[in-house]
N, C-alpha and C positions, 0 to 999 in steps of 0.2 A: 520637532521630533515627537512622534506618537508616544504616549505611555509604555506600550510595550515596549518599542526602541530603547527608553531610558532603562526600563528595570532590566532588559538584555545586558547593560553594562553594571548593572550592582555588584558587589563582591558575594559570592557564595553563587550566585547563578552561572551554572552549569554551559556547553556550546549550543546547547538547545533548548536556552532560555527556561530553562526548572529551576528548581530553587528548593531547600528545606520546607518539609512541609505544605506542599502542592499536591493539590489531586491530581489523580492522573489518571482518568478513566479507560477502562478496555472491554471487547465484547464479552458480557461472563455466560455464562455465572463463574465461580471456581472452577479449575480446573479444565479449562482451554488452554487451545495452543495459542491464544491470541496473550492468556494468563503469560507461559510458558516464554513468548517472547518479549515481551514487556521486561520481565524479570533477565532478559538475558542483555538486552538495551544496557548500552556503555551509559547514557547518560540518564537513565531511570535508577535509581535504588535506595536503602530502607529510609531514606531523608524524606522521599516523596508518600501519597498514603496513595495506594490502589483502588477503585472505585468501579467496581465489575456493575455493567449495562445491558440490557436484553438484547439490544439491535443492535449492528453499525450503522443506522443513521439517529442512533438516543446517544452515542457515544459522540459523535460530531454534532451537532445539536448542542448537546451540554458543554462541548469545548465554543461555540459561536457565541451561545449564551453568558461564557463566565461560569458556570459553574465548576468546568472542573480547567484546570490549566491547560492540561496537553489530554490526547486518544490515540490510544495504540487500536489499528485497523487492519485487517488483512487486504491487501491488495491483489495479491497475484500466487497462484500456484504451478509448479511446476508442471503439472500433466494437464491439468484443466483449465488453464490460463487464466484469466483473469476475473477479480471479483467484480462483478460488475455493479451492483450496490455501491461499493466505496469507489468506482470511477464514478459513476451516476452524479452520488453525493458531493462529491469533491467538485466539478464542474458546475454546479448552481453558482451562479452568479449573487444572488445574496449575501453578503456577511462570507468573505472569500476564504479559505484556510491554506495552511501553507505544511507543506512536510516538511520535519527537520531532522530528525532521522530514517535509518531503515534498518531491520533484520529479516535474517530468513534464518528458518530454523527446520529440521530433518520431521517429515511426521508420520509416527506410527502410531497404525491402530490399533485397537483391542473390543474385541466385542462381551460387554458387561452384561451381565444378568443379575437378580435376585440371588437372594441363597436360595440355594437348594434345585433351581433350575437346570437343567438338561438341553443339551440342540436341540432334540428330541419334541422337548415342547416348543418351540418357538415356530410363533405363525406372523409375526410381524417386529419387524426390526428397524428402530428412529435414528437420522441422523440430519446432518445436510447434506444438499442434494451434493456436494462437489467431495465431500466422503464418503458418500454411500458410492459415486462412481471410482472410486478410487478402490473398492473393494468387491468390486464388479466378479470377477475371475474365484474370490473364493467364497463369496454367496451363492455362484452359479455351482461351484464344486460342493460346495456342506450346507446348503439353505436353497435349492433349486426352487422351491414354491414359495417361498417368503415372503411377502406384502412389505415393501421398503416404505415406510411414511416420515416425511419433510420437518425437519426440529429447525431452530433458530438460531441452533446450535450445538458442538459435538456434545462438550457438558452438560447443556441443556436436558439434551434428549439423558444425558444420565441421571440428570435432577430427578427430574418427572419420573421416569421409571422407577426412583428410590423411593420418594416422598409420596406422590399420590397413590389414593385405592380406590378402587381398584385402579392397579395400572395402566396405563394407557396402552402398551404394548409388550410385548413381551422380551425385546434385547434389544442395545442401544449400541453406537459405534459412537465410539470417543477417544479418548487418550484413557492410558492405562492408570493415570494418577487419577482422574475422578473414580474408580470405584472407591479406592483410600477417602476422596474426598464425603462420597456419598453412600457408605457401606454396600456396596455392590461386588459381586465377585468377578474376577474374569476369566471368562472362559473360555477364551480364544486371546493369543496375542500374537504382533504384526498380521494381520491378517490384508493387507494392505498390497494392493498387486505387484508395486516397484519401491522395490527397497530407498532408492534413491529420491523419492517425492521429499518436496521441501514445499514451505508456503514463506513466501515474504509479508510483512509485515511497515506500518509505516507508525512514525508517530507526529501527529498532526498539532499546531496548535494555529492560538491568531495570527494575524500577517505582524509582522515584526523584522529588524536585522535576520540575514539568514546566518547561519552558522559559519565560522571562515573556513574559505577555499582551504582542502588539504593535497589536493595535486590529485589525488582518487576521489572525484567526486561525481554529483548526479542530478540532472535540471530535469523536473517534470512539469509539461506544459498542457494546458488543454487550446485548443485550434480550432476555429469556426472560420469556414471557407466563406468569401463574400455569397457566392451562387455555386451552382452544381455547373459546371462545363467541362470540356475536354482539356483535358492536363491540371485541370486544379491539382488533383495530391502533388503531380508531379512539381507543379511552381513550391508545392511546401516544401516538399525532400530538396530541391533545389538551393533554395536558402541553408543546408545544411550540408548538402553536398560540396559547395563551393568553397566550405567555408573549412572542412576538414572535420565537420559532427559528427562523430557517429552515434545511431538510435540504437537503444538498448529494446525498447518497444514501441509497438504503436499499434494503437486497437480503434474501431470504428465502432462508435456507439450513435444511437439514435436521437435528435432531441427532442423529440416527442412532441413537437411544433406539426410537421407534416410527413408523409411517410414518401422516403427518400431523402429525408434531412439529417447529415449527418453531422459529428462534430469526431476530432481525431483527438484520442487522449495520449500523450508521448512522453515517454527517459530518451535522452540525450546524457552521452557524456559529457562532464566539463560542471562548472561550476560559471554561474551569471556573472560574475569578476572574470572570468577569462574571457579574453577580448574576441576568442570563435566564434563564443558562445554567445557572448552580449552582441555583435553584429547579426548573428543570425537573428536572435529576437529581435532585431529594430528592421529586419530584412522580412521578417512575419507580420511584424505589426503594419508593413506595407500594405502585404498582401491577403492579407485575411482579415475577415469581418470584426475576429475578435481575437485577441492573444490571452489568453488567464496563465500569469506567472503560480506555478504552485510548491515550489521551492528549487534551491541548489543543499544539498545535503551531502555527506561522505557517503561512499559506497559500503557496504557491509562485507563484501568481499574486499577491499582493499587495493581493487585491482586500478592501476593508473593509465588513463588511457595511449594506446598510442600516436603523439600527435606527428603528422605529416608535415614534412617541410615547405614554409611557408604559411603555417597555420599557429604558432608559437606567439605569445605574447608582442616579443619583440621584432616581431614581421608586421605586425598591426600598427607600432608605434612606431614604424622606418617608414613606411607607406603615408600615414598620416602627414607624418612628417614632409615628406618627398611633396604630397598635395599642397603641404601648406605654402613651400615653399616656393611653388608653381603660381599660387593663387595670389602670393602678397611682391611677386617680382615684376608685375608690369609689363606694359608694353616695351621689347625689347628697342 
């Protein structure tokens, strides 16, 4: 059994393998939504110490290295789909990581200025790029000529505008708790096209026990096709179809090997201990080049899937059964 394995079972460590006193890095600075979800994580809180990182891949990095225990990452947004940096990251075959929670959390914007600043003045305004599209509709209404320039992050871009001089720009899109954080004022809030935007989040550490199956749970895999031919996705979804899976996502990223080379990043319901779930994976590992397990976690929504008849634990261990029993009866 791996080190990690063993301290998974110590007393005081948590379902997702934390513990008193663990770092627990996230993308910062203060005052992200990445901050905001972390803090809202069932299994993060004031036992562990926070450890705000400039990038998502200095945040995964220092969780591969040992430095910090676990990394809360954004993965996926509701309007803009997915982060593609932390699918990117996660699928390196190096020094493998594994998710062992999720949240998702509601996000609103606010556009921060200086004191004393005016719409009026503002000729350029920082964000990232997957907020600054999210505020499309009332930049276009109250900032029509505005020069949008690219931050590292919502916070970020508030850092800088507070702390450096001259400033790099002139308003920032963040959340409305960095100006608190960074004395900035706000001068617009929700300014954010859809009320209802959420961003999910993950919290990653090394490969270890996953956290036990809660009947609401969530296997994300990444999937490397042997070759490019006709039906390959479909032989994948197949292993999942048969088996009663259903995906929650699945995105095509590129792996930067040759262009047309892809690899499928995927959620599946179910958790790797359910018997769906664990034949489909050995039904993948048939047919693709490469299978990367990158955890079974609870759902943040709660929600249990529903499984189709014939697809339940106990249909997997009658059939078994029924084989074995075929197999060790002989020539009649």
């Amino acid at each position: 059994m791996s080190a990690t394995n063993d301290r998974a079972s110590e007393p005081g460590v948590n379902g997702a393998g934390l513990s008193a006193g663990d770092k627990v890095g996230y993308l910062g600075p203060r005052g992200t939504f990445t901050e905001a979800a972390m803090v809202a994580m069932p299994s993060v809180s004031d036992e562990q110490i926070p450890i705000p990182l400039p990038t998502v891949d200095a945040v995964l990095d220092a969780v591969r290295t040992g430095e910090i225990a676990a990394g809360v990452v954004p993965i996926e947004n509701s309007l803009e789909g997915p982060v593609t940096t932390t699918l990117d990251a996660l699928a390196r075959a190096e020094a493998p990581l594994t998710i062992v929670e999720e949240w998702a959390i509601p996000v609103r914007f606010a556009l921060l200025v200086r004191p004393g600043q005016q719409l009026a003045d503002i000729r350029q305004v920082a964000s990232i790029p997957i907020a600054a599209a999210q505020c499309r509709q009332w930049l276009g209404k109250n900032l029509p000529d505005v020069h949008v320039m690219a931050a590292l992050s919502t916070a970020g871009a508030a850092q800088r505008l507070a702390e450096e001089d001259p400033p790099p720009y002139d308003a920032a899109i963040s959340p409305a708790i960095a100006a608190t954080h960074y004395g900035l004022d706000v001068l617009a809030e929700d300014i954010g096209d859809n009320v209802d935007a959420s961003t999910r989040f993950v919290l990653v550490r090394r490969p270890g026990t996953p956290p036990k199956r809660t009947g609401a749970d969530k296997t994300t895999l990444v999937l490397f096709m042997r070759e490019d031919h006709s039906g390959a996705l479909l032989e994948i979804l197949t292993e999942f179809a048969v088996r009663g899976v259903s995906l929650t996502r699945i995105e095509s990223r590129p792996t930067r090997r040759q262009l047309g080379d892809y690899y499928f990043s995927i959620d599946c319901e179910g958790h790797v201990q359910d018997a769906r779930v664990g034949e489909a994976l050995a039904g993948l590992r048939r047919v693709c080049a490469d299978v990367r397990y990158l955890g079974s976690y609870p759902r943040h929504d709660g929600k249990a899937p529903l499984v189709a008849p014939g697809t339940a634990d106990p249909a997997f261990v009658e059939a078994q059964a029924w084989l074995t029993a075929i197999r060790n009866a002989g020539p009649a």
